[in-house]
C-alpha positions in Angstrom: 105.4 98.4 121.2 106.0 95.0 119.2 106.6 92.1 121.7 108.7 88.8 119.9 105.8 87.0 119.3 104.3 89.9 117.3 107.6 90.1 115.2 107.7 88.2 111.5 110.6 86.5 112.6 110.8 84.3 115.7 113.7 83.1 116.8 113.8 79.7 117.8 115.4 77.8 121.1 118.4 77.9 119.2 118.7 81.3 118.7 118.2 80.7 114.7 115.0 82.0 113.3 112.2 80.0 113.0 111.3 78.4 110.3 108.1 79.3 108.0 105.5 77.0 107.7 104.9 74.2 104.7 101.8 76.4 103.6 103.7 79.4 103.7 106.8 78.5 102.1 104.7 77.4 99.1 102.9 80.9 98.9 106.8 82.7 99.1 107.8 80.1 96.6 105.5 80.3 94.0 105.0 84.3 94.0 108.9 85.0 94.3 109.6 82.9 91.4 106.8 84.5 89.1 108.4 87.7 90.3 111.6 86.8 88.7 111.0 85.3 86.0 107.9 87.8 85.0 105.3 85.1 83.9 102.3 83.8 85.4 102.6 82.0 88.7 101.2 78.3 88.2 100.9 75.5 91.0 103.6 74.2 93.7 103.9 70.1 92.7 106.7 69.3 95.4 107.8 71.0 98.9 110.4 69.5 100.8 111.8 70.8 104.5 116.0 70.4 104.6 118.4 71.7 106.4 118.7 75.1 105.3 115.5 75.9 104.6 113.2 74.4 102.0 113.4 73.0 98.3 109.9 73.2 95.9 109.1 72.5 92.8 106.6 75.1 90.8 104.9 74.9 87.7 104.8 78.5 85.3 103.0 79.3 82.2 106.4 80.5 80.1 104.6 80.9 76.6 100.9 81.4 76.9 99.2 80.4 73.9 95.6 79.9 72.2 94.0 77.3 73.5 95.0 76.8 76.8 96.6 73.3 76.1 98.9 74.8 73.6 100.7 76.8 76.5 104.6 75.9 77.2 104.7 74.8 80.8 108.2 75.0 82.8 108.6 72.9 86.3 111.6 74.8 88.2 113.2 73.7 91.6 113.1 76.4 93.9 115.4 77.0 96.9 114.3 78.7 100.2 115.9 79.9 103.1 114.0 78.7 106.7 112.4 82.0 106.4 110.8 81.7 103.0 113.3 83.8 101.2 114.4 82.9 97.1 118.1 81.4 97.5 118.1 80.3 93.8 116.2 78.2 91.1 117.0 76.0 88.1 114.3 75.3 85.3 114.4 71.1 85.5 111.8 70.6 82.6 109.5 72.6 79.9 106.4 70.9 78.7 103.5 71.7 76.3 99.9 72.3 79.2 98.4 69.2 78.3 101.1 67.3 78.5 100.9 63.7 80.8 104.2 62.0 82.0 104.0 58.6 81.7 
């Protein structure tokens, strides 16, 4: 017999549910998004709580290439509700691997 604390979604004082945690949201974000777009997941560079939910940023391999360096990067922002759940995503940039911002 599952009691509320054992359930994957807690409800909050508020009645809402609760929201994921930062470390969490990062895992749903990243592996969601590679699950989309079929490539290989790459790093989380930004996670930000808001009001709905959360808002990341996550680095892919598109276009994987020989070397290494010669891989096409892409940095899409990644919308979550509070429970971790894909909302949407937009690709904001697409970069060669060994490429430095300045």
């Amino acid at each position: 017999m599952a009691t509320e604390e054992n359930t994957e979604h807690k409800e909050a004082h508020n009645g809402r549910p609760e929201r994921v945690a930062a470390p969490t949201a990062m895992r749903h974000a990243s592996g969601q998004l590679a699950q989309m777009l079929q490539c290989e997941p790459g790093s989380v560079s930004a996670l930000k709580a808001t009001d709905d939910g959360w808002l990341a940023d996550v680095e892919v391999v598109e276009i994987e290439r020989v070397p290494d360096t010669a891989s096409v990067m892409a940095s899409y922002r990644v919308y979550l509700d509070e429970q971790g759940q894909l909302m949407g995503y937009e690709r904001t940039r697409r970069y060669g691997r060994g490429q430095i911002d300045r």
